[in-house]
Backbone as JSON Lines, residues from 0, in Angstrom:
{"i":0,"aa":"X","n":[77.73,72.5,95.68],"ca":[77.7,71.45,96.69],"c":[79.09,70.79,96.71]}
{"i":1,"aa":"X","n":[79.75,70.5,97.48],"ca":[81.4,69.86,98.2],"c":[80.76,68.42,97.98]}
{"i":2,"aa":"X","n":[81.9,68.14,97.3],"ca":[82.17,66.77,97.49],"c":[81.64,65.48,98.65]}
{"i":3,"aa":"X","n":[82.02,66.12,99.46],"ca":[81.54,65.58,100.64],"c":[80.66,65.18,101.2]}
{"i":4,"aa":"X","n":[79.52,66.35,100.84],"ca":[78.45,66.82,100.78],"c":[77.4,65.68,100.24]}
{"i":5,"aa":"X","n":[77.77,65.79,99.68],"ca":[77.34,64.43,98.35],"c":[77.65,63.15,98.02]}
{"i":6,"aa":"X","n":[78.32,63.04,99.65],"ca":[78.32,61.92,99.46],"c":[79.95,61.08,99.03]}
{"i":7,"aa":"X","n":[80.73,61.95,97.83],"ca":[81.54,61.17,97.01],"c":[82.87,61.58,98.1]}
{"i":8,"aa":"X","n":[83.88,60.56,97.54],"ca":[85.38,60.97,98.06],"c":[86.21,62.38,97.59]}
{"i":9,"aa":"X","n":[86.67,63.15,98.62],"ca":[86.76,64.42,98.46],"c":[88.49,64.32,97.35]}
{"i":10,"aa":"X","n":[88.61,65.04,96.42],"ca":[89.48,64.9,95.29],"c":[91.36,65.21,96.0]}
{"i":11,"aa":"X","n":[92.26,64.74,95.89],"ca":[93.13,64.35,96.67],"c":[93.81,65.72,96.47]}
{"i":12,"aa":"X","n":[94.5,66.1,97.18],"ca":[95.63,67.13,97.24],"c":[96.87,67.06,96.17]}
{"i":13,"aa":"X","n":[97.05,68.62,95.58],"ca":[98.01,68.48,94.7],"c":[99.01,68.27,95.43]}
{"i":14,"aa":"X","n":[99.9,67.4,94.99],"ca":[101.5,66.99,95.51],"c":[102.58,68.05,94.4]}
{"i":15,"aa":"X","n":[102.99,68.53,94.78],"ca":[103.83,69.37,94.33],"c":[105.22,68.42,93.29]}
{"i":16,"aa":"X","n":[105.51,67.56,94.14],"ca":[106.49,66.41,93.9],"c":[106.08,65.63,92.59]}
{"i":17,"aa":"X","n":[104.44,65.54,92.28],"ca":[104.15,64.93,91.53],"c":[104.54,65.87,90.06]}
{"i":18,"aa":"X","n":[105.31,65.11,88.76],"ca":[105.15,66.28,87.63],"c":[104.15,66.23,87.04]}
{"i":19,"aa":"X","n":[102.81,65.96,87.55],"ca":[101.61,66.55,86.85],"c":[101.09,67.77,87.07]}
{"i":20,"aa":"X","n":[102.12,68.0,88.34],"ca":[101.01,69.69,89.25],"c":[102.59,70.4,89.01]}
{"i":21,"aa":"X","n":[103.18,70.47,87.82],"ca":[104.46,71.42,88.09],"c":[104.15,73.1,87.72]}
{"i":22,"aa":"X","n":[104.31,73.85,88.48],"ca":[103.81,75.2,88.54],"c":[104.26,75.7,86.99]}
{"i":23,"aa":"X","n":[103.44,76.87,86.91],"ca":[103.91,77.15,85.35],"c":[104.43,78.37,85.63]}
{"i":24,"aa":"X","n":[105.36,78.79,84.81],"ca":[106.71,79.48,85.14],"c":[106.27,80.97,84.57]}
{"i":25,"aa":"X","n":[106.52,82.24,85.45],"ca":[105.99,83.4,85.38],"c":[106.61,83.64,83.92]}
{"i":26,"aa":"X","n":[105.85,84.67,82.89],"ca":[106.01,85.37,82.08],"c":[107.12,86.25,81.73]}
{"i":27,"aa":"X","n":[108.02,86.3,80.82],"ca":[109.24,87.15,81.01],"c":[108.51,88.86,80.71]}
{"i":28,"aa":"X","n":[109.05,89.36,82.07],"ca":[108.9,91.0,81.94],"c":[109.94,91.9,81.18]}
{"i":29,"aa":"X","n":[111.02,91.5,81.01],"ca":[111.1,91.89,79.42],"c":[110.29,92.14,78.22]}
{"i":30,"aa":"X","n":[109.99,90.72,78.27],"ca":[109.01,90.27,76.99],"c":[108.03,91.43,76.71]}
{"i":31,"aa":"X","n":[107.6,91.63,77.98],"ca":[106.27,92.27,78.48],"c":[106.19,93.46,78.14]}
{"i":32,"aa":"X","n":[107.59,94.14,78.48],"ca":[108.09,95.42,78.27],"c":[108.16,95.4,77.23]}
{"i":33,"aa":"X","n":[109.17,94.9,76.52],"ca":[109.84,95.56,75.03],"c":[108.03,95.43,73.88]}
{"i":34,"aa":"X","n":[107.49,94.48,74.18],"ca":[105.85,94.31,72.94],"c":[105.5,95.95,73.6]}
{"i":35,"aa":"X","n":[105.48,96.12,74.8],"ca":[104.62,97.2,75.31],"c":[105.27,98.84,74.68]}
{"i":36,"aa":"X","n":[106.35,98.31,74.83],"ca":[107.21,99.99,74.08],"c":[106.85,99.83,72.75]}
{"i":37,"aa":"X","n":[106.76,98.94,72.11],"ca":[106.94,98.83,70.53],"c":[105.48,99.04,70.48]}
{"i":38,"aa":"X","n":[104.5,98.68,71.05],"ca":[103.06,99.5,70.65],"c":[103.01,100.5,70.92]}
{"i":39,"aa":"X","n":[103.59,101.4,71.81],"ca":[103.13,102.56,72.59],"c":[104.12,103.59,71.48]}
{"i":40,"aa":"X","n":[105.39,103.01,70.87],"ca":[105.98,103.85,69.51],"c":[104.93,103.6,68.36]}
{"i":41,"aa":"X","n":[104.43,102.21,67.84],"ca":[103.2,102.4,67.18],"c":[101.96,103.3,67.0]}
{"i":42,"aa":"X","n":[101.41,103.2,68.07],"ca":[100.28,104.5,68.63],"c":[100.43,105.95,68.14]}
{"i":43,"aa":"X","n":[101.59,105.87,68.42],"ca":[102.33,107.5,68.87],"c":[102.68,107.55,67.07]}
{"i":44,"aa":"X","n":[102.88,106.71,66.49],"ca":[103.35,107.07,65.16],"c":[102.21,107.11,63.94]}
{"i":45,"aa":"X","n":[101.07,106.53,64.52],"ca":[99.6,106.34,64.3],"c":[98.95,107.8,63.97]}
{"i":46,"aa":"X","n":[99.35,108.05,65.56],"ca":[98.35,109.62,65.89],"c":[99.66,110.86,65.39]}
{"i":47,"aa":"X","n":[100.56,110.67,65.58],"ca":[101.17,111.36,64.31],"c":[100.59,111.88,62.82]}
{"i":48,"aa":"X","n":[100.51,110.62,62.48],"ca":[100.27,110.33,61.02],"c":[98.94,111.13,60.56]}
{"i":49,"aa":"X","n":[98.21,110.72,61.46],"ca":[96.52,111.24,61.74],"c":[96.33,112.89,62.04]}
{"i":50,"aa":"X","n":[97.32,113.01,62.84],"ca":[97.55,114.72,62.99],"c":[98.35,115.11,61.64]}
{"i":51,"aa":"X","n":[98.71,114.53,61.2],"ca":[99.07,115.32,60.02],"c":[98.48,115.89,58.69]}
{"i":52,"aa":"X","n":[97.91,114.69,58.61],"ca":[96.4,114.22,57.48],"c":[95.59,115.11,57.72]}
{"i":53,"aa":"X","n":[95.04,115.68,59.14],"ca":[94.07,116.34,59.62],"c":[94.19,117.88,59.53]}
{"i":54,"aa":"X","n":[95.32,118.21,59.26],"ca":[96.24,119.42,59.83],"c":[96.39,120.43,57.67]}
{"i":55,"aa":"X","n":[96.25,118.78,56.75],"ca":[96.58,119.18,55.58],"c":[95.08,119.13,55.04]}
């Protein structure tokens, strides 16, 4: 049910201007990348390890 709906005052618009509504700042894709290579060499050094074990 809306605000409205019900009666009450409908909740005010974010003001951009205001610093309570300051947008939160995208994620570094670096960051994103380099964790993502360093697991995907993890994995790979995992199932290595596992093929080897398996193999002896």
């Amino acid at each position: 049910m809306t605000r409205k709906a019900a009666g009450e005052e409908p909740l005010p618009e974010e003001d951009p201007s205001n610093p309570i509504f300051k947008p939160i700042p995208e994620p570094s894709r670096l960051g994103s990348f380099l964790i993502t290579n360093r697991m995907a060499n993890y994995c790979n050094q995992i199932n290595g390890y596992a093929t080897d074990l398996k193999a002896s």
